[in-house]
N, C-alpha and C positions, 0 to 999 in steps of 0.2 A: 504494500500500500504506500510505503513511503517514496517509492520509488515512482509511482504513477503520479502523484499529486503534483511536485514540480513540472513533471510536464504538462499538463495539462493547467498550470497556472502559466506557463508557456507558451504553449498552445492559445490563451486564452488572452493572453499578453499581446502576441504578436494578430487574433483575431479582430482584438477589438478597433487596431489605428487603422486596419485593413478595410474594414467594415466600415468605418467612418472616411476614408479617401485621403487619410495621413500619413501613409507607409513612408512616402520618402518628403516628406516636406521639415518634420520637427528634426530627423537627422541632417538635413541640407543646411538649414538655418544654424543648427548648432555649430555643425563644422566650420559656418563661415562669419563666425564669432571671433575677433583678434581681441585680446586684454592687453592693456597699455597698462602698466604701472606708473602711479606717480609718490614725488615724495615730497611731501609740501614744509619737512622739519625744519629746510632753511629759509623759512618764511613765517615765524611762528606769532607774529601780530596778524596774519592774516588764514589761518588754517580753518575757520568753517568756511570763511568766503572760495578759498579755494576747493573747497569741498562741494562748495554749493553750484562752482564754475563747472567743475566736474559733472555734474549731477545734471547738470545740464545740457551737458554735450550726452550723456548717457538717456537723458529720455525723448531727444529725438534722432537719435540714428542706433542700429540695430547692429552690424557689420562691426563697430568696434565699440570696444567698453572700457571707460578708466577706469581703477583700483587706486586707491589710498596703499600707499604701503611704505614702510618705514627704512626695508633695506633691501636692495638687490631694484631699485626703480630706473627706470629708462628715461620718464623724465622728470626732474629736477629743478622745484623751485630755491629761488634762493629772493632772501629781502635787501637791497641794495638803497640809499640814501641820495641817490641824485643818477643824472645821466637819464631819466625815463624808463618807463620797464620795456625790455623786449626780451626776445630768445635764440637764442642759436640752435636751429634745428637743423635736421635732415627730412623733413616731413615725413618721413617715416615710424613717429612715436618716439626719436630719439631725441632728447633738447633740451637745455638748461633755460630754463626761464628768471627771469631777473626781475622782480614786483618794486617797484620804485618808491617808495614811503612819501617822497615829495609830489610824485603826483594825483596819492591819496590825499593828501593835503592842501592838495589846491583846490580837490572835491571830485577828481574823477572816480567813480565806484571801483573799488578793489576785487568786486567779485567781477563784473564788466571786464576789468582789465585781466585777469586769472582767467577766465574761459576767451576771450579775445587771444593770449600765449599759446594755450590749450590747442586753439583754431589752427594756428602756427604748425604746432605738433602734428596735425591730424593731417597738414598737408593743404590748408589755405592762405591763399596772400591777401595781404591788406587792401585795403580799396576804400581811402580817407574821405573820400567825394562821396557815399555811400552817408544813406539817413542813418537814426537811431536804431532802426528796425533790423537793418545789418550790425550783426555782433563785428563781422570783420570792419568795420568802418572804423574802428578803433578812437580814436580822440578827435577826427575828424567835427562829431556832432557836438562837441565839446562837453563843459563839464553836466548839465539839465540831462544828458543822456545817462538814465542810468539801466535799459536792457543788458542782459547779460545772457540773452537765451539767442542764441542762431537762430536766424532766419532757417524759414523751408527750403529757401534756393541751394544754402548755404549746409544745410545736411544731406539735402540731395547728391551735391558736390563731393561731402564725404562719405556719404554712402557709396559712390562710385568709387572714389578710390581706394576702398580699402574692401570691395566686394569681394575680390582674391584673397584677402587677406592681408596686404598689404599697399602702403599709398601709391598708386604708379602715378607715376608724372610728376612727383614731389621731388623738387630738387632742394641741395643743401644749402642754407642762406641762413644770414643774423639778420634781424630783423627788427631795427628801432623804431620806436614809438616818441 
C-alpha cells in the first residue's frame, strides 16, 4: 500500500495542471525567472527606501527579481556625500550604485533615486526630457517629482531584456545623475 499511494499522489499531481491546460506554462515562467541580489549595507540612512525601490521594480516585471541580501550581492549600494548619485553598471544586474545624501537634501526622493540606479542595473538608460511618470527621467522632473514606480513602457523594456535570462543589448557604462 505504501508503495501505490505516492504514485498515484503523482499521478494525480501531474493530472490535475494537465486537466487545467498548465502543463508547460508554470515550468516556463519559473525557468525564466533571473534573481538579482542587492546589498543596500553601504547605504544605511537609506535601506527601507531602497527596499521599497526594489519592491518596485519586483511588482511590475516578472523575468527578473531583486533580493535584499547582505553578502555575496551583485549589486551594491553605497551612500556617498556629494558628486550626485549614479552607478556603474554592466546592465547586466552587475553595479555599484552610489545614493548621494546631498541630493536627498535638496528634496529629490531617495526611494525615486534607489529604483531610478536599480533601472541602470536592469539595463535602462536615462532619458532626463522624460515626465514624472518615467522613473528613468531621473532628476530631469526635478525635485515635486517624487514616483519611484517605472512606467509600463519602461518594464516592458525590461521585461525584454532579461526574457532569456539575461539583459541583451545592455552595454557597460557609469552613469551620472
Amino acid at each position: 500500500m505504501n508503495g501505490r499511494v505516492p504514485g498515484r499522489v503523482a499521478a494525480l499531481a501531474v493530472a490535475v495542471p494537465l486537466g487545467l491546460g498548465l502543463a508547460t506554462a508554470p515550468a516556463a515562467s519559473a525557468a525564466a525567472v533571473t534573481t538579482l541580489y542587492y546589498s543596500s549595507s553601504g547605504a544605511p540612512d537609506y535601506l527601507a527606501q531602497i527596499d521599497r525601490g526594489a519592491a518596485n521594480w519586483n511588482a511590475a516585471v516578472t523575468d527578473v527579481k531583486l533580493v535584499q541580501r547582505a553578502t555575496g550581492a551583485t549589486i551594491v549600494f553605497h551612500e556617498v556625500h556629494s558628486g550626485g548619485s549614479y552607478t556603474s553598471t554592466d546592465g547586466h544586474g552587475r553595479g555599484q550604485i552610489y545614493l548621494d545624501t546631498s541630493q536627498v537634501a535638496e528634496g529629490y526622493d531617495p526611494t525615486r533615486i534607489a529604483a531610478h540606479e536599480l533601472g541602470h542595473n536592469l539595463g535602462l538608460p536615462d532619458h532626463y526630457s522624460g515626465p514624472c511618470t518615467e522613473l528613468m527621467s531621473g532628476h530631469g522632473p526635478g525635485t515635486a517629482c517624487k514616483n519611484a514606480k517605472p512606467s509600463a513602457a519602461e518594464a516592458a523594456k525590461v521585461q525584454s531584456l532579461w526574457v532569456n535570462g539575461v539583459a541583451a543589448g545592455a552595454q557597460t557604462r557609469a552613469v551620472a545623475h
